[in-house]
C-alpha positions, 0 to 999 in steps of 0.5 A, a space after each residue: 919679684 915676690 913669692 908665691 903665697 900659699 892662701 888655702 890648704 883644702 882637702 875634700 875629695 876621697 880620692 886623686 883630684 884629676 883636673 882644676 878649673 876656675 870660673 870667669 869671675 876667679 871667686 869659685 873653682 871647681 875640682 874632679 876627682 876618681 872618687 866619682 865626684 866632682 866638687 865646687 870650692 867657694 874662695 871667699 864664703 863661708 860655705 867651703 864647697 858643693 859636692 856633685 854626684 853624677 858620675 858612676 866611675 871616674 871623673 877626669 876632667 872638669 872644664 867652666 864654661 869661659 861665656 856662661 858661668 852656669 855651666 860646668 862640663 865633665 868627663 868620665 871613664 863612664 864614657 859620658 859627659 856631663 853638663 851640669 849648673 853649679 848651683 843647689 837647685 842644679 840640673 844636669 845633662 848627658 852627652 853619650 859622647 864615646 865607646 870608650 873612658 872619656 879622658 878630657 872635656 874643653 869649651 870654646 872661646 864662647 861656650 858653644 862648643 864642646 871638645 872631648 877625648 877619649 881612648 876609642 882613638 877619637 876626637 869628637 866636636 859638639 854643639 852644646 845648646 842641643 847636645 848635637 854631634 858635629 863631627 868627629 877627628 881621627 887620625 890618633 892611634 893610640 888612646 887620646 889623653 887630651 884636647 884643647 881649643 885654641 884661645 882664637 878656636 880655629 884650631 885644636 890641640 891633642 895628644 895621646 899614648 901615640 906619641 904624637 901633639 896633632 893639631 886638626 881644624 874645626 872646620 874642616 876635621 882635617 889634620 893640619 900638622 902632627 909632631 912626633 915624639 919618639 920617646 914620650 906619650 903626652 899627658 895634656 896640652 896647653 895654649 899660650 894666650 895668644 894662640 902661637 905656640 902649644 905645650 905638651 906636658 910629657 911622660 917622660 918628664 920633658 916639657 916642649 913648648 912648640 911654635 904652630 907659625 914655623 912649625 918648630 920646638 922653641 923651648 924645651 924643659 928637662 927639668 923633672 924627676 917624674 912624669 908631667 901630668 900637668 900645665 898651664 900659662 899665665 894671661 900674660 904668656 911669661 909665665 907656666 906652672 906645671 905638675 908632676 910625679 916627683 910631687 913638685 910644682 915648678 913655675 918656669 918663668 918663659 923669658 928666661 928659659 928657665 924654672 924659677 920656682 920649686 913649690 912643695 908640699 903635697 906628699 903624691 904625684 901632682 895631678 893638676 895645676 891651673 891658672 884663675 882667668 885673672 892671672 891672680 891665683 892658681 891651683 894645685 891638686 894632688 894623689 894625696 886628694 889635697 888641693 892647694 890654693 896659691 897667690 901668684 905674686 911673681 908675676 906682678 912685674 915683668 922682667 925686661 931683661 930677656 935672654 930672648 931677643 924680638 927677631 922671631 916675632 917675624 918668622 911666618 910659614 912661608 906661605 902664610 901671610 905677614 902679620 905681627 905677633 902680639 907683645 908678649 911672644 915677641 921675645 920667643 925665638 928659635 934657634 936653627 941649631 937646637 934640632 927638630 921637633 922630631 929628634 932631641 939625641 944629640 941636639 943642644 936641648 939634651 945636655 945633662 941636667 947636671 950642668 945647670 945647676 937648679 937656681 930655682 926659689 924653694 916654697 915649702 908650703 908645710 912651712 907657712 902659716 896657711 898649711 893647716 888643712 881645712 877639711 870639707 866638713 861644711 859640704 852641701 851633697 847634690 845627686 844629679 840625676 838624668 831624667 826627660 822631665 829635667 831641664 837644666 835652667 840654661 839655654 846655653 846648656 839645652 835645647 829647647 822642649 819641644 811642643 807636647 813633649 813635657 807637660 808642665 804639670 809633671 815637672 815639680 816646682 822648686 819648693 815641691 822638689 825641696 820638700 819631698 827632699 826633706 821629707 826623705 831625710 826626716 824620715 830616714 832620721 827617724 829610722 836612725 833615732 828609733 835603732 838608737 833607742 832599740 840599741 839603748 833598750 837592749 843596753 839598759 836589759 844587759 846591765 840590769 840582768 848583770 846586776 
C-alpha cells in the first residue's frame, strides 16, 4: 500500500471552502464557499480557476451534475438554488427552492432530478429540465443539514439538528425508516457504492455507517477529536475519508475497520472531502479558505486479508426477497452484540479510545514538496445574473421557450455581450488612469511649491 501524495495546494476562496465536487471526466472540480462564490478549478491547464458570482450570501453546497458535465447546481443561504454552466459564456437559473438557508443540493443518477435541504425542516424533489416541483418530504423537526440520492435513486438519505438519519422513497414521498441517535445531530451523509449501506458524519465526533437491508449500525468510528463535518466513499467501497474539527483528514480503510491514514496540513476545521468519479484523486477543503489536491495511492491494492467475514452478504429484511450483494459488501457484517442503532451506552462500540492505540500512518503535507501555495491569481471573474431574456444553452438545465415569449431580436449574440463586456472594462480604465494622472498632477504641484 502506497501513501497518499499531496499534488496540489491551492488557495482562492475569501472565506471557509463549504463543499467539493468533481466532474465526470476527474479533469475539473468545483468548490463553494461562504464568500458568496463558487469556483471551478482546472486540474491540468494552465488557467487555475473560474470564479462564479451569483449568490447574494452563502454558498453551501456545490453538487456536477453526474450525466451532463455542463451543469453545475448550488445552494445558498439565500434560499435559492442555482444552476448554472461551467463555462466563460455561462448562464444561469433559479430555483426559489425554501423559506429558509438552503443547506445541501444533490442530482441524481442521470441528472434529471435535483434534491435539496434546507432549515425550513423540509426536503424538496425537482425536476430539473423545467424548474418544476415534484414533491415535497417532511418528517424533519429540526434543520436539515443534508440529503442524498441513493447511487440506484430509489431512495433518499438526510440528516439534521433533529438527530435523526431518515431515509424516504422518491416515489411515494413516505418515510421508509429513521434511525435515531440520541447524543449527535448529523452534519452529511454519505452512500456506498452499492446502495446497502449509508454514513453519517456526526457532531459529536462519531462516524455510523448503517446497513438499510437489516436495518442496523455495522461499523461504528470514534476516532476524532472535533466534530465531523464531512465524508465520502471510495468507487471501490473499501475505502472513506472524512473531515473534521481537529483539521485532520483520516482514510478509514472499511475492511479493516480501522483508519489507516491521519493527513495534515490545513491549519481550520476541515470542511469538506471528496472523491473524483475515478477513484484516482480526492479533495480536502478547509476554514483556512485552502484546498488540497491529494492522489489516492492506497487504494490501488486491495487487501485480501478481511477481519470481516462474507456471511452478512445474505442477511436480507426478512420480507425482502433473496438477492446477492455485490463483492465488495460482502466482507461487511454485523455483530448481534455490538447494540443498536439507537443506543451506543454500553455496548462494545463504546470502549475507550485509549485502548487502541492510533496505528495509523501520518502524511504531513507541510513536509512534502507540492505544499508551496498557489494563489488564484490567474482567475477569470463571471457574474451571473438571472434575467427572462437568459437561456442556459443546455436543455438539460431549462425548459424549452415558449412561442412568443422571447423575441430573438432582444437576445444579444455572444460576440455583442463580449464587446459590450469590454467596453465597460475600457471605460472604467480610463476612469482609473485619468485619477492617476489627477493624482500625479497634484503631486508635481506640491514639490514644485516645496522647492
Amino acid at each position: 500500500m502506497t501513501d497518499p501524495v499531496l499534488l496540489r495546494h491551492l488557495k482562492g476562496h475569501k472565506s471557509k471552502v463549504t463543499g467539493i465536487s468533481f466532474n465526470q471526466e476527474g479533469n475539473r472540480f468545483a468548490t463553494s464557499s461562504s464568500d458568496n462564490t463558487a469556483i471551478v478549478w482546472n486540474i491540468n491547464e494552465q488557467v487555475r480557476c473560474m470564479r462564479f458570482e451569483a449568490h447574494t450570501d452563502v454558498v453551501n453546497d456545490i453538487c456536477w451534475s453526474p450525466a451532463n458535465g455542463q451543469i453545475v447546481a448550488t445552494a445558498s443561504k439565500d434560499r435559492t438554488v442555482k444552476i448554472w454552466t461551467p463555462a466563460l459564456m455561462g448562464n444561469c437559473d433559479e430555483f426559489r427552492a425554501h423559506t429558509s438557508n438552503v443547506r445541501s443540493v444533490d442530482f441524481d443518477s442521470r441528472g434529471r432530478k435535483l434534491i435539496t435541504a434546507s432549515d425550513d425542516k423540509s426536503i424538496k424533489l425537482w425536476r430539473v429540465s423545467r424548474k418544476h416541483f415534484i414533491s415535497s418530504f417532511t418528517g424533519h423537526t429540526n434543520w436539515v443539514r443534508c440529503a442524498r440520492f441513493s447511487p440506484d435513486d430509489k431512495l433518499i438519505a438526510s440528516c439534521g439538528d433533529d438527530r435523526t438519519l431518515k431515509l424516504f422513497d422518491p416515489n411515494s414521498g413516505q418515510c421508509v425508516h429513521s434511525f435515531v441517535d440520541q447524543k449527535g445531530a448529523g452534519n452529511k451523509v454519505a452512500w456506498h457504492p452499492d446502495g446497502s449501506l449509508v454514513a453519517i458524519a456526526l457532531d459529536n465526533a462519531r462516524v455510523k455507517i448503517f446497513d438499510i437491508r437489516i436495518r442496523k449500525l455495522i461499523q461504528y468510528y470514534r476516532i476524532f477529536e472535533g466534530a465531523v463535518n464531512s465524508l465520502d466513499f471510495h468507487t471501490s467501497g473499501h475505502y472513506m475519508i472524512t473531515g473534521s474539527d481537529d483539521a485532520a483528514v483520516k482514510v478509514i480503510d472499511l475492511l479493516e475497520g480501522r483508519h489507516i491514514y491521519t493527513l495534515t496540513g490545513h491549519t481550520g476545521p476541515v470542511t469538506a472531502v471528496k472523491f473524483s468519479k475515478d477513484g484516482q484523486l480526492f479533495a480536502t477543503a478547509s476554514e483556512d479558505r485552502h484546498i488540497m489536491l491529494w492522489k489516492v495511492n492506497f487504494a490501488s491494492e486491495t487487501s485480501d486479508n478481511s477481519l470481516y467475514s462474507s456471511e452478512c452478504s445474505d442477511l436480507q429484511p426478512q420480507d425482502a426477497p433473496k438477492q446477492l450483494a455485490p463483492p465488495f459488501s460482502k466482507k461487511l457484517t454485523y455483530d448481534e452484540s455490538r447494540g443498536t442503532d439507537d443506543d451506543d451506552e454500553g455496548s462494545r462500540f463504546n470502549e475507550n479510545k485509549e485502548n487502541h492505540p492510533d496505528t495509523s500512518i501520518l502524511v504531513d503535507a507541510r513536509k512534502t514538496d507540492n505544499f508551496h501555495l498557489t494563489d488564484a491569481i490567474e482567475e477569470i471573474v463571471i457574474r451571473l445574473c438571472k434575467s427572462p431574456r437568459v437561456r442556459c444553452r443546455s436543455e438539460s438545465c431549462l425548459s424549452p421557450a415558449s412561442p412568443g415569449t422571447v423575441d430573438e431580436a432582444d437576445v444579444a449574440s455572444p460576440v455583442e455581450a463580449i464587446e459590450k463586456r469590454f467596453l465597460r472594462k475600457f471605460r472604467a480604465l480610463e476612469t482609473v488612469v485619468a485619477g492617476l494622472e489627477r493624482r500625479i498632477a497634484m503631486l508635481e504641484d506640491v514639490v514644485l511649491n516645496r522647492s
